[in-house]
ZADO-1210 file (C-alpha; in nm, 4 decimals, padded with zeros to 6 digits):
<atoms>
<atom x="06.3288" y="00.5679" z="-04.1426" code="UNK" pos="1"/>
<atom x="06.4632" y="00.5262" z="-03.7571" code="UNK" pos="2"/>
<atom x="06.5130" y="00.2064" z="-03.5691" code="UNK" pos="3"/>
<atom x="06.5863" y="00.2304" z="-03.2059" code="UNK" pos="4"/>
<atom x="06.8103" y="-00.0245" z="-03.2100" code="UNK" pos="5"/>
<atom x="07.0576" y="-00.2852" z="-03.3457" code="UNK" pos="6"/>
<atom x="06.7965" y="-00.5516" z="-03.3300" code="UNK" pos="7"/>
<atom x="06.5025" y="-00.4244" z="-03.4300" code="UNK" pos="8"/>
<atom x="06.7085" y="-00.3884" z="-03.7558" code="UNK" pos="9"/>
<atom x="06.7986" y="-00.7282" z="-03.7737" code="UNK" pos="10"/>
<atom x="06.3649" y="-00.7838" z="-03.8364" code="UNK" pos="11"/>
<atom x="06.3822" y="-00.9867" z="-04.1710" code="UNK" pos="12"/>
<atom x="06.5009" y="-00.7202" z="-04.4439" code="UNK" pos="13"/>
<atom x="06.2512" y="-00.7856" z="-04.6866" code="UNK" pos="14"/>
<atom x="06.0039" y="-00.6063" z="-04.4621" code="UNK" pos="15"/>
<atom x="06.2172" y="-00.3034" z="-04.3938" code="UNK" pos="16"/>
<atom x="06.2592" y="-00.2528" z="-04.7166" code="UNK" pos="17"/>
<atom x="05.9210" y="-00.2324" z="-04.8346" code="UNK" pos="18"/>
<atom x="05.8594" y="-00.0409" z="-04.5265" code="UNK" pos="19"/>
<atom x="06.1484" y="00.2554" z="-04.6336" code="UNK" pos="20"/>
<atom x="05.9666" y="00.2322" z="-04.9962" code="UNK" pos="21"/>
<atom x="05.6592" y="00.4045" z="-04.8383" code="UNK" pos="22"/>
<atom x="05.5744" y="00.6599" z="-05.0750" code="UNK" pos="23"/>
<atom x="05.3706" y="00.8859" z="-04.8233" code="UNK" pos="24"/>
<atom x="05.5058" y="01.1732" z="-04.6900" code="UNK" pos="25"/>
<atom x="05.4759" y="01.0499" z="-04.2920" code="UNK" pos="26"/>
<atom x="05.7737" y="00.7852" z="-04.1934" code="UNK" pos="27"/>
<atom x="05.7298" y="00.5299" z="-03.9679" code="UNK" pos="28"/>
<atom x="05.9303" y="00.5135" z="-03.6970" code="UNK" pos="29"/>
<atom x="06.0279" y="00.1708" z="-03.5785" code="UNK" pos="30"/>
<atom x="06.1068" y="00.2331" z="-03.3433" code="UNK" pos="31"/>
<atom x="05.7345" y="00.2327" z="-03.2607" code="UNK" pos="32"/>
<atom x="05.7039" y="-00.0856" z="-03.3235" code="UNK" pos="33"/>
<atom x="05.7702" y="-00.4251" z="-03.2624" code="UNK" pos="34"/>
<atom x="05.7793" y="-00.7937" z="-03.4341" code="UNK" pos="35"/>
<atom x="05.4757" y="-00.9745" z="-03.3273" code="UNK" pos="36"/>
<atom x="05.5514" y="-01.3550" z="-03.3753" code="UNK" pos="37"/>
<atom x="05.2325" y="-01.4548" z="-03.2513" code="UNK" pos="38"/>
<atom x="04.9955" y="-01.1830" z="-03.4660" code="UNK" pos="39"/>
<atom x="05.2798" y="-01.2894" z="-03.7584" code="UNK" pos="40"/>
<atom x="05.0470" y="-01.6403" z="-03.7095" code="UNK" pos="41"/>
<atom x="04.7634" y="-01.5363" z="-03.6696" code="UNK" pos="42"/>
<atom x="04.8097" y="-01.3769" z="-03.9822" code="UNK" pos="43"/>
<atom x="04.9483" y="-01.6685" z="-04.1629" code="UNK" pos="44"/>
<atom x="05.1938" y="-01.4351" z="-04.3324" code="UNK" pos="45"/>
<atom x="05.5668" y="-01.5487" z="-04.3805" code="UNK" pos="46"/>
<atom x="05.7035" y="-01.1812" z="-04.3337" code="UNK" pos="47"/>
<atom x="05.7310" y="-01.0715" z="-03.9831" code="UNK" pos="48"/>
<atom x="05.4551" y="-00.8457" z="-03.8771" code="UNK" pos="49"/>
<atom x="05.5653" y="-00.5037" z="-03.6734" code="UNK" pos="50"/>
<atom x="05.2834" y="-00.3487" z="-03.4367" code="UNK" pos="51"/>
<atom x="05.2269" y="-00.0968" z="-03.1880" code="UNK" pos="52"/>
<atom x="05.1454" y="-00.1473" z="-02.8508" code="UNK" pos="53"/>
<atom x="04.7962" y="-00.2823" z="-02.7760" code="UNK" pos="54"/>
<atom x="04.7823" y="-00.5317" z="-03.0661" code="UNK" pos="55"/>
<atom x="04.7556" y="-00.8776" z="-02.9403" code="UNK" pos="56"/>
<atom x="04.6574" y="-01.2462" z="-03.0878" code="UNK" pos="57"/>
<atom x="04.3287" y="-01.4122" z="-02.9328" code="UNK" pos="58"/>
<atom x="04.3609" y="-01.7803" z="-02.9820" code="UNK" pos="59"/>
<atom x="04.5826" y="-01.7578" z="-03.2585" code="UNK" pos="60"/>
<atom x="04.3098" y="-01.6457" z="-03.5400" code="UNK" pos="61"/>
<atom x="04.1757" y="-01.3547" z="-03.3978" code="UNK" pos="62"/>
<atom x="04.3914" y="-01.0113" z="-03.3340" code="UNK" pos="63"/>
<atom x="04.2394" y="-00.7956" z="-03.1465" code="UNK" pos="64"/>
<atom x="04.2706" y="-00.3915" z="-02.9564" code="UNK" pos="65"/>
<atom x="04.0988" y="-00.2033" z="-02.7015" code="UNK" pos="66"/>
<atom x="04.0887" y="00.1559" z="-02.6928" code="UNK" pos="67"/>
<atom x="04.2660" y="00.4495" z="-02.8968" code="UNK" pos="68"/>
<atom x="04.4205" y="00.7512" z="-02.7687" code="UNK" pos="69"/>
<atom x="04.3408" y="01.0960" z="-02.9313" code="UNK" pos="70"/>
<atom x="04.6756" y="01.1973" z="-03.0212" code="UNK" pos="71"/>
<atom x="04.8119" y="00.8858" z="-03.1060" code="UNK" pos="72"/>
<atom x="04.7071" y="00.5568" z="-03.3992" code="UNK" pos="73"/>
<atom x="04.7885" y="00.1798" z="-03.3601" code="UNK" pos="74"/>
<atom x="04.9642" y="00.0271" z="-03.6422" code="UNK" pos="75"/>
<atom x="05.0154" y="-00.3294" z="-03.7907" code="UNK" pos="76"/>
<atom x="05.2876" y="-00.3782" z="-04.0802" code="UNK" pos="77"/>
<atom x="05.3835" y="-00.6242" z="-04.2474" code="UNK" pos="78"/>
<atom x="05.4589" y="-00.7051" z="-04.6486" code="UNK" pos="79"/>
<atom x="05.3621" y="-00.8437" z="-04.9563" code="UNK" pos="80"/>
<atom x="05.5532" y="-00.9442" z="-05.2810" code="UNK" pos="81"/>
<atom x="05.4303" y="-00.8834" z="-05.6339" code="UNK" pos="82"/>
<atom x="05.0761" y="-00.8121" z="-05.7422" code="UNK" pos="83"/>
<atom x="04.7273" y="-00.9285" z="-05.6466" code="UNK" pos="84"/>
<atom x="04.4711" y="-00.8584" z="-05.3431" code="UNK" pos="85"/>
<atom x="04.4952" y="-00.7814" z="-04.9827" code="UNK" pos="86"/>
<atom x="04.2279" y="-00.8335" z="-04.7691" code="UNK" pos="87"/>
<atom x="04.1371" y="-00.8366" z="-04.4564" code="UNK" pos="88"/>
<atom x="03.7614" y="-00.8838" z="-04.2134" code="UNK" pos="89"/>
<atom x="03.7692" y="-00.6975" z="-03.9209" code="UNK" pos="90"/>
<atom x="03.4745" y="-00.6036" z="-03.6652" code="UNK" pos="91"/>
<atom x="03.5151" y="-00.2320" z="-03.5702" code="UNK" pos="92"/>
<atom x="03.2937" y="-00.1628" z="-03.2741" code="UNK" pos="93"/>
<atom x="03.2728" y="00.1898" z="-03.1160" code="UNK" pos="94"/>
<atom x="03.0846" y="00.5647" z="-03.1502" code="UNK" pos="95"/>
<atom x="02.9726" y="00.6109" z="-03.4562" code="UNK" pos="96"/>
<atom x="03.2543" y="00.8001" z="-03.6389" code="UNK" pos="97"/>
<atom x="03.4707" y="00.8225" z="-03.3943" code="UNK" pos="98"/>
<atom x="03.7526" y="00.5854" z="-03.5186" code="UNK" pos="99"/>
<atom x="03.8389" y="00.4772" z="-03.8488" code="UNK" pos="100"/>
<atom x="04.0238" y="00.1026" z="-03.9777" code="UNK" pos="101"/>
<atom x="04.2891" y="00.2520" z="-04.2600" code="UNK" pos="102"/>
<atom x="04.4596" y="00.0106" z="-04.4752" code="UNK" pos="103"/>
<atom x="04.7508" y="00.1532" z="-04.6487" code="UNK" pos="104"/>
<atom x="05.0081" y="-00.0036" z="-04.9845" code="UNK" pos="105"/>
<atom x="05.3187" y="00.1371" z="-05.0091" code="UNK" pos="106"/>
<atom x="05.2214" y="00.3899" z="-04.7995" code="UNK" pos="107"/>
<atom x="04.8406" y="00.5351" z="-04.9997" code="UNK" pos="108"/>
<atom x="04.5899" y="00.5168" z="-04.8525" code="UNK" pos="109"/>
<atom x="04.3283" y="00.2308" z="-05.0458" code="UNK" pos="110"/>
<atom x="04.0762" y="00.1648" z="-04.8092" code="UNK" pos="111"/>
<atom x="03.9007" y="00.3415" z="-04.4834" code="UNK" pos="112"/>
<atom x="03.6113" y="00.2542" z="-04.3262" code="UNK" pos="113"/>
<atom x="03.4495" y="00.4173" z="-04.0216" code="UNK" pos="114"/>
<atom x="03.2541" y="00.2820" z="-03.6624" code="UNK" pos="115"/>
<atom x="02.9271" y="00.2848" z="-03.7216" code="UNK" pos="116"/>
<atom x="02.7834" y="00.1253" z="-03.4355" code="UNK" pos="117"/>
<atom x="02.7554" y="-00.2334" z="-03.5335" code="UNK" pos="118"/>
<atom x="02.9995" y="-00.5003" z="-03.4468" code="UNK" pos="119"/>
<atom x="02.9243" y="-00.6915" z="-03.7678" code="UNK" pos="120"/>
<atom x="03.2287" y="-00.8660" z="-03.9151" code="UNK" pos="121"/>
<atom x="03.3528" y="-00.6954" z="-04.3076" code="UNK" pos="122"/>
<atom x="03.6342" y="-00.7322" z="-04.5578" code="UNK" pos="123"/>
<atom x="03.8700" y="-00.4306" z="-04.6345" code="UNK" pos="124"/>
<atom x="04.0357" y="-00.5324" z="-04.9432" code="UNK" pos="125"/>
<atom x="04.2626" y="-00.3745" z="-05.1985" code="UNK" pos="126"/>
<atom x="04.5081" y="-00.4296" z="-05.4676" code="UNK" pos="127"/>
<atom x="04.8706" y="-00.4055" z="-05.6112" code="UNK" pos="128"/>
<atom x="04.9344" y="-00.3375" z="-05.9325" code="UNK" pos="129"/>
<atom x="05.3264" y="-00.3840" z="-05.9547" code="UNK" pos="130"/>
<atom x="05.5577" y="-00.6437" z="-05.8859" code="UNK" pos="131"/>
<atom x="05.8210" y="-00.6411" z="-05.6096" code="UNK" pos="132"/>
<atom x="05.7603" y="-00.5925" z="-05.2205" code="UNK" pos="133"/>
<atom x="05.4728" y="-00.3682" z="-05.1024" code="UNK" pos="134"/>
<atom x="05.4358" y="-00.2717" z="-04.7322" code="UNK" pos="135"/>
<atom x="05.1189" y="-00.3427" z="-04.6102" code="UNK" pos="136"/>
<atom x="04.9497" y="-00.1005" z="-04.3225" code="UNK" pos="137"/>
<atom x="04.6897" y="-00.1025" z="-04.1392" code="UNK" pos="138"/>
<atom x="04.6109" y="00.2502" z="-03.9245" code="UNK" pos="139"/>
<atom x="04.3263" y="00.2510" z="-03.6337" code="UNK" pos="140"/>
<atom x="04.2709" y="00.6324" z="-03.5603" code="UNK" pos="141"/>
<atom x="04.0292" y="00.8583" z="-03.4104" code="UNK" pos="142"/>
<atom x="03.8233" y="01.0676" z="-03.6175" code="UNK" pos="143"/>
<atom x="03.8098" y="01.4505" z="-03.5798" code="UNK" pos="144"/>
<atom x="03.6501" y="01.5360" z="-03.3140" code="UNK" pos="145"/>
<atom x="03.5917" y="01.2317" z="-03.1192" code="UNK" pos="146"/>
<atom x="03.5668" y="01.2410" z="-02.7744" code="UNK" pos="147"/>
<atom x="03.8528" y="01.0637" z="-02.5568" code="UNK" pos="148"/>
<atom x="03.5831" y="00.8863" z="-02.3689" code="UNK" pos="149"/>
<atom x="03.4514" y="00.7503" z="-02.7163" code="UNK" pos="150"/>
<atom x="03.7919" y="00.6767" z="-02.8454" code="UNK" pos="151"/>
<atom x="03.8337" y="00.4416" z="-02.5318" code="UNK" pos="152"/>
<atom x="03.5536" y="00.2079" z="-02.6287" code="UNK" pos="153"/>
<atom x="03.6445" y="00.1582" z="-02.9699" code="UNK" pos="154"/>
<atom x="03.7013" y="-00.2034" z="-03.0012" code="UNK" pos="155"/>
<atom x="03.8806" y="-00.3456" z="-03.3284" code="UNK" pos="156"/>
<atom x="03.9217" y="-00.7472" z="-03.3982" code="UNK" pos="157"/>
<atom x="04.1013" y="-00.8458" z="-03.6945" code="UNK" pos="158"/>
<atom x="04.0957" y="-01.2066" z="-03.8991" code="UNK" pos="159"/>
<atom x="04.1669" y="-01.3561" z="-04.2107" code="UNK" pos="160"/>
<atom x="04.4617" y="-01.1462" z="-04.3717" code="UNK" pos="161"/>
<atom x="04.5007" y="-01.2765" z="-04.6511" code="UNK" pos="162"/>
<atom x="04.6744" y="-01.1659" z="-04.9552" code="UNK" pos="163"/>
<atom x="04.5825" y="-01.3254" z="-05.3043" code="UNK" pos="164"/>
<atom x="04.8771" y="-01.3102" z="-05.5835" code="UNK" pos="165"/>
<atom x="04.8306" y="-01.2580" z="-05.9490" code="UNK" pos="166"/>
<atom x="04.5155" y="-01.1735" z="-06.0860" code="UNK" pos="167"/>
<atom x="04.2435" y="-01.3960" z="-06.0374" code="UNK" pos="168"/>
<atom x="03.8717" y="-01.4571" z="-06.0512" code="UNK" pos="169"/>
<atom x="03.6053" y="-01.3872" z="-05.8251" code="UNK" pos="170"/>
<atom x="03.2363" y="-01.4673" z="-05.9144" code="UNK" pos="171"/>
<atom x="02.9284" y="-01.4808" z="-05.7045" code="UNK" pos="172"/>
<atom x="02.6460" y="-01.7155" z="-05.8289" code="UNK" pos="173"/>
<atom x="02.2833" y="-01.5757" z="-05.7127" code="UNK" pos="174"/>
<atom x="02.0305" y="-01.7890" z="-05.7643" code="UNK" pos="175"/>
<atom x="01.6374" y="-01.7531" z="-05.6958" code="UNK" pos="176"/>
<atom x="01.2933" y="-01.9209" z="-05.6564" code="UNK" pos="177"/>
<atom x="00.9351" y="-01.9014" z="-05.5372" code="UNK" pos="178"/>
<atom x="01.0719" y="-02.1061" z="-05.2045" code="UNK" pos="179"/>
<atom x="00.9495" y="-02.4691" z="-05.2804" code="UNK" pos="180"/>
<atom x="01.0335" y="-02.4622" z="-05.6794" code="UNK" pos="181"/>
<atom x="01.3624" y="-02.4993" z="-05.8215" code="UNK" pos="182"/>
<atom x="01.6465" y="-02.2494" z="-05.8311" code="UNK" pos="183"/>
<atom x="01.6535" y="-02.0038" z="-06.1108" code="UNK" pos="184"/>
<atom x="02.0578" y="-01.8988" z="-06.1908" code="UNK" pos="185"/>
<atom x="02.2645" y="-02.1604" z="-06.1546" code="UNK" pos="186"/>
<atom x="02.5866" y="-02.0625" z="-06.3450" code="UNK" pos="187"/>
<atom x="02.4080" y="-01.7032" z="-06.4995" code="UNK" pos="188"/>
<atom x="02.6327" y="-01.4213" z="-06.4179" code="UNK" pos="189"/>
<atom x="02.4799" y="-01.0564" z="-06.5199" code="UNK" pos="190"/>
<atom x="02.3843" y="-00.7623" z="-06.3331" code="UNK" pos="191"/>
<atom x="02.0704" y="-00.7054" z="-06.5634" code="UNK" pos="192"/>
<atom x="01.8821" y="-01.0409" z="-06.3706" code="UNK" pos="193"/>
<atom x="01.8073" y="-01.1885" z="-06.7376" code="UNK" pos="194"/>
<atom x="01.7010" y="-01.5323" z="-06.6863" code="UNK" pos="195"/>
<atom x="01.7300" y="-01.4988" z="-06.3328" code="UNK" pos="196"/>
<atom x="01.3880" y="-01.3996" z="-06.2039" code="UNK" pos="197"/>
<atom x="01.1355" y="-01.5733" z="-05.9318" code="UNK" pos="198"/>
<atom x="00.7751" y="-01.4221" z="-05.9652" code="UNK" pos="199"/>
<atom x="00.4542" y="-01.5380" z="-05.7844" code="UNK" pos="200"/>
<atom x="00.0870" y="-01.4821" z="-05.8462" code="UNK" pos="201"/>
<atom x="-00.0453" y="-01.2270" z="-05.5169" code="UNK" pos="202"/>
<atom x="-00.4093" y="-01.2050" z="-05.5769" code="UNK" pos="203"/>
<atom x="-00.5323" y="-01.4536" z="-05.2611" code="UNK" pos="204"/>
<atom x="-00.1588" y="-01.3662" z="-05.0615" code="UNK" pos="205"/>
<atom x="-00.0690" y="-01.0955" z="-04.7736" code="UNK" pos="206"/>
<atom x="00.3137" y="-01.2215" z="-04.8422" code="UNK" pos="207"/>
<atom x="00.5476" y="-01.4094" z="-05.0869" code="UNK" pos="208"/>
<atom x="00.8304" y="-01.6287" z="-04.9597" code="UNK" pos="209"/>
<atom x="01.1544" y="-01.7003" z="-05.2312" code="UNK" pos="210"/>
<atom x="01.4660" y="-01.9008" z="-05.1413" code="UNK" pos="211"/>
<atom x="01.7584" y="-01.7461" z="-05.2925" code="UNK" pos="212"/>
<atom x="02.1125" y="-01.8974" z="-05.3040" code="UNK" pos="213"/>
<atom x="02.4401" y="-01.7430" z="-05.2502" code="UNK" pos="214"/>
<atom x="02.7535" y="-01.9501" z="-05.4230" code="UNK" pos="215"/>
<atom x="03.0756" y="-01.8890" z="-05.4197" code="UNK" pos="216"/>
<atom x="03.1802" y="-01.9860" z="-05.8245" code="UNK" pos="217"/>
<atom x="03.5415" y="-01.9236" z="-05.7765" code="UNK" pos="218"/>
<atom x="03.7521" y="-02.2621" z="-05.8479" code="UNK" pos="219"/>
<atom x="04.0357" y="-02.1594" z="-05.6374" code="UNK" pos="220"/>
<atom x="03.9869" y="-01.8947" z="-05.3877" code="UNK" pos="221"/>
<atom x="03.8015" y="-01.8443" z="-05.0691" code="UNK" pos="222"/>
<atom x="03.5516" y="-01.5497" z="-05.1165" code="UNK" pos="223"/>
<atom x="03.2033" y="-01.3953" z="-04.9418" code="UNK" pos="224"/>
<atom x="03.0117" y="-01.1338" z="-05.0589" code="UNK" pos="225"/>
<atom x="02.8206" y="-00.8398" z="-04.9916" code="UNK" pos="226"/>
<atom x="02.4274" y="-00.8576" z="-05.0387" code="UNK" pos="227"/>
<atom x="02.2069" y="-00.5368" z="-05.1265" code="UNK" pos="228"/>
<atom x="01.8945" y="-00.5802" z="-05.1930" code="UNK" pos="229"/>
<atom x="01.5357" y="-00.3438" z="-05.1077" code="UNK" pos="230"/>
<atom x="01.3618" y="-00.3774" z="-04.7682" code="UNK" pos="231"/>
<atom x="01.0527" y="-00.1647" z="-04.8711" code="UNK" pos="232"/>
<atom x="00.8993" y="-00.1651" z="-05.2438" code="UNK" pos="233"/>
<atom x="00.5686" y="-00.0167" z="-05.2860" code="UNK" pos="234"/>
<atom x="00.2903" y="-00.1230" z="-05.0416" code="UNK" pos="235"/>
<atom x="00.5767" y="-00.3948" z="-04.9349" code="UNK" pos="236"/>
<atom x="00.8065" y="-00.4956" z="-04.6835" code="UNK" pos="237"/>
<atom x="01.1278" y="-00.7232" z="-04.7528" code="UNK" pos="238"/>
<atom x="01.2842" y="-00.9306" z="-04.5310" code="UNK" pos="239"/>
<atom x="01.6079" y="-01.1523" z="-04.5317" code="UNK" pos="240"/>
<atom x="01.7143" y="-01.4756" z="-04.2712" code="UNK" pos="241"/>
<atom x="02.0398" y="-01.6080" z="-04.3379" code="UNK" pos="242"/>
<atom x="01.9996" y="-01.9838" z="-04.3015" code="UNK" pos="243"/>
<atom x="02.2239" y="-02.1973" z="-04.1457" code="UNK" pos="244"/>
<atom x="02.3084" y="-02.3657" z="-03.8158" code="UNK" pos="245"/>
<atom x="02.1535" y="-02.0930" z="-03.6658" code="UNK" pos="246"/>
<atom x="01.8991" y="-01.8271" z="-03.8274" code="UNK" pos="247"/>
<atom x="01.9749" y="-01.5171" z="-03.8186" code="UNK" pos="248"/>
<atom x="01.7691" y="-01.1870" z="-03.9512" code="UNK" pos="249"/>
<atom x="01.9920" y="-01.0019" z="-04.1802" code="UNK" pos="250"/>
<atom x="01.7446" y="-00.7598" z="-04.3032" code="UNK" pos="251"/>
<atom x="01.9195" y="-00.4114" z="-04.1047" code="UNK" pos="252"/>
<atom x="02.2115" y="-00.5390" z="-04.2025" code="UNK" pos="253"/>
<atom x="02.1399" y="-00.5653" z="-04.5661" code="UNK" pos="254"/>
<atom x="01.9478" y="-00.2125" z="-04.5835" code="UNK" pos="255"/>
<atom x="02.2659" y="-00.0230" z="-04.4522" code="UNK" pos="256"/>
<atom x="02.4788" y="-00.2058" z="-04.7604" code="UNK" pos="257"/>
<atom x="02.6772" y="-00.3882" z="-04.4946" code="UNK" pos="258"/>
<atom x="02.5594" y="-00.7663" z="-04.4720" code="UNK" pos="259"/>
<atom x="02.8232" y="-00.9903" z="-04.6041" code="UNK" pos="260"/>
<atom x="02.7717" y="-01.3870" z="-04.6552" code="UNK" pos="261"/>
<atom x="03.0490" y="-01.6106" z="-04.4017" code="UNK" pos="262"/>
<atom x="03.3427" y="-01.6918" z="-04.6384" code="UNK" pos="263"/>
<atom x="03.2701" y="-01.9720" z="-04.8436" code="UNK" pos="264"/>
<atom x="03.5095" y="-02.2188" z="-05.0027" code="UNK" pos="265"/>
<atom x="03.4967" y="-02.2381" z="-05.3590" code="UNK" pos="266"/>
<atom x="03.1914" y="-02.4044" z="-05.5203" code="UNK" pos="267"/>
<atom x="03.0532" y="-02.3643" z="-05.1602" code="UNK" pos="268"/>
<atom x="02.7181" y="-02.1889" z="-05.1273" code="UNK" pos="269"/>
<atom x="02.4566" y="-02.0495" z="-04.8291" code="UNK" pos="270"/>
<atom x="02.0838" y="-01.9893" z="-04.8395" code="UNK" pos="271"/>
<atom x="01.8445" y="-01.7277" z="-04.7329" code="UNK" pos="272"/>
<atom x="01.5109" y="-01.7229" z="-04.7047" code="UNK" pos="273"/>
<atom x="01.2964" y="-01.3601" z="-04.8406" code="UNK" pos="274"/>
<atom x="00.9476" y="-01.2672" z="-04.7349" code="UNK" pos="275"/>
<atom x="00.7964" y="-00.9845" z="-04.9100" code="UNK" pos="276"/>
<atom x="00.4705" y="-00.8857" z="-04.6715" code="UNK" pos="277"/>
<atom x="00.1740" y="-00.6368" z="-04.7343" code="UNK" pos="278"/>
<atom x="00.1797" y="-00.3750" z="-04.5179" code="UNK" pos="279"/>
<atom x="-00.1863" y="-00.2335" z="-04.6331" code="UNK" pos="280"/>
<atom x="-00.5038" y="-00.3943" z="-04.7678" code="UNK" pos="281"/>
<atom x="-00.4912" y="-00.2190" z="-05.0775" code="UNK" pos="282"/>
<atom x="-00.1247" y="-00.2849" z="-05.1691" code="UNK" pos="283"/>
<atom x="-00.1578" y="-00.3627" z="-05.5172" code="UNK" pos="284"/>
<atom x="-00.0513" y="-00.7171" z="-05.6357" code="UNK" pos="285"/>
<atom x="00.2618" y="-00.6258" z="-05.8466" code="UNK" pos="286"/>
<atom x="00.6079" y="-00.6054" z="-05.6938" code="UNK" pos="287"/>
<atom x="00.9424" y="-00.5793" z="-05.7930" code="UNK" pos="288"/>
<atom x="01.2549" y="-00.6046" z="-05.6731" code="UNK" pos="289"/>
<atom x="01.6534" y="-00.6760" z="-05.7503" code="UNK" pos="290"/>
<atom x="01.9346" y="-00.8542" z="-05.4856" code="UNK" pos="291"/>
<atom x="02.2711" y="-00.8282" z="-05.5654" code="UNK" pos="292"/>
<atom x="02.5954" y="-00.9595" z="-05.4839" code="UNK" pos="293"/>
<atom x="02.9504" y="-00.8140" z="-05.4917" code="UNK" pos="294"/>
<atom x="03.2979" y="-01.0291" z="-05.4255" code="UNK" pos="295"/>
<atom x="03.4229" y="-00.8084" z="-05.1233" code="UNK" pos="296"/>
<atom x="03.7704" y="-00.9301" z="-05.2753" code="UNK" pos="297"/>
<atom x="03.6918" y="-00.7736" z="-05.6006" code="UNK" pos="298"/>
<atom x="03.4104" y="-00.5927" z="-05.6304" code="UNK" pos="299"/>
<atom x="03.3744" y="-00.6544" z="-05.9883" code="UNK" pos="300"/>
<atom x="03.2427" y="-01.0034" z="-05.9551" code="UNK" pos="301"/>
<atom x="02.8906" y="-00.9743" z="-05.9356" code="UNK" pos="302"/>
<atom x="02.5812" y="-01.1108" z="-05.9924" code="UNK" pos="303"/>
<atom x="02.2161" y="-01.0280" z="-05.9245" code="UNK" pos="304"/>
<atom x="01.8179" y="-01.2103" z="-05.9541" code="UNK" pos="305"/>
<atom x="01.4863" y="-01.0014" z="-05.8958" code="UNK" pos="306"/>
<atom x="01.1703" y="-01.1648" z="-05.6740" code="UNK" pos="307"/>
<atom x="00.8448" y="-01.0157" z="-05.8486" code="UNK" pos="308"/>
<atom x="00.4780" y="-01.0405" z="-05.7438" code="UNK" pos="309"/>
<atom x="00.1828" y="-01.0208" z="-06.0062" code="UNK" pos="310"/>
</atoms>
């Protein structure tokens, strides 16, 4: 580990020592790099944070890069101290597959996720399993064979780093109903959808509407989650609207297993509305289908509810 000079060692020394425990064979040179004050906020993080040129904070909760060079990644660096869960949403617009987010602990690798042509906003999460300081990284590069003209419109926006300690508890709450009856759910937690079913008779209908509920049941932590759920079942279409201020059709999102709620508060909780449609005359009446939720802060908090026609 290098530092070009007398200050940049001076950078608070709980960071550079986490950053000479990386246990990957590449070293960072700090020389590379440079204490961000204003991305440090952004991040709400009391260790400094070191980044490469092109980083920059957009009105102080947003941070935010244009472009990436073949030859060469943008970093951000900061630490951590003991154990519990990193996380961070970021938007990663460009080509798909030409650039990747990386977010590296102690210097592994725990998390990568590609450009795949949407600008939708994600979580990248991870955990530590030790106690002490961990450096935290996170790595935009280009993909194998991207093209430099690609690589220039890659766009990458950053927000909500947040880092969790200990071990705690995250829990979606799903719950369902024909839309107009009561919710079906409420404080049932099982992948299987026991007790948490919403069926409707078809014989006179060319489409079903259910209202389905998304809570966060954490008592202490901020969390969203990550809906899945089918957009076709037999002789069916499924759709999904996220309610809100504003509507907005989720259904693309949810089919390419990349829709994720806004964060939510704890006990906080959004609605959306699901239409199941006939898409022939002789669809036959009975349907079937399952929605489930994931914590994108620990994907093993989850829940799920089936719609069903008869």
């Amino acid at each position: 580990l290098s530092c070009a000079s007398a200050e940049r060692r001076s950078i608070a020394s709980k960071t550079l020592e986490a950053l000479m425990a990386l246990k990957s064979n590449r070293t960072i040179d700090l020389g590379d790099l440079s204490s961000q004050p204003s991305i440090q906020s952004a991040f709400g993080v009391s260790s400094p944070v070191l980044a490469s040129a092109g980083w920059r904070s957009k009105s102080g909760r947003i941070t935010e890069t244009t472009g990436l060079s073949p030859q060469r990644m943008k970093t951000l660096a900061t630490t951590i101290n003991g154990r519990g869960i990193v996380a961070v949403r970021y938007s990663l617009i460009g080509v798909a597959r030409s650039a990747a987010l990386v977010l590296l602990i102690d210097g592994v690798e725990k998390g990568r996720v590609l450009a795949d042509g949407s600008s939708d906003w994600r979580t990248l999460s991870a955990s530590t399993s030790s106690d002490g300081p961990h450096s935290v990284e996170l790595r935009l590069v280009g993909e194998g064979t991207a093209k430099s003209a690609d690589l220039s419109k890659v766009r990458t926006s950053l927000s909500d780093f947040r880092f969790v300690p200990g071990s705690p508890h995250f829990q979606p709450d799903l719950a369902i109903a024909v839309r107009g009856k009561r919710l079906i759910g409420v404080n049932i937690f099982n992948k299987t959808t026991a007790r948490q079913q919403a069926q409707i008779a078809m014989s006179r209908r060319n489409s079903a509407m259910f209202r389905m509920s998304m809570r966060n049941a954490s008592s202490a932590h901020r969390d969203s989650a990550r809906i899945t759920g089918p957009v076709t079942l037999r002789g069916y279409r499924v759709s999904y609207t996220q309610l809100g201020a504003k509507k907005a059709n989720v259904t693309a999102a949810v089919a390419a297993r990349r829709h994720e709620t806004p964060i939510q508060n704890p006990r906080a909780a959004g609605q959306y509305d699901i239409q199941v449609t006939r898409t022939t005359k002789r669809s036959p009446r009975a349907f079937s289908g399952i929605i489930r939720a994931n914590s994108v802060l620990d994907g093993r908090g989850a829940d799920a509810v089936r719609i069903s026609g008869k």
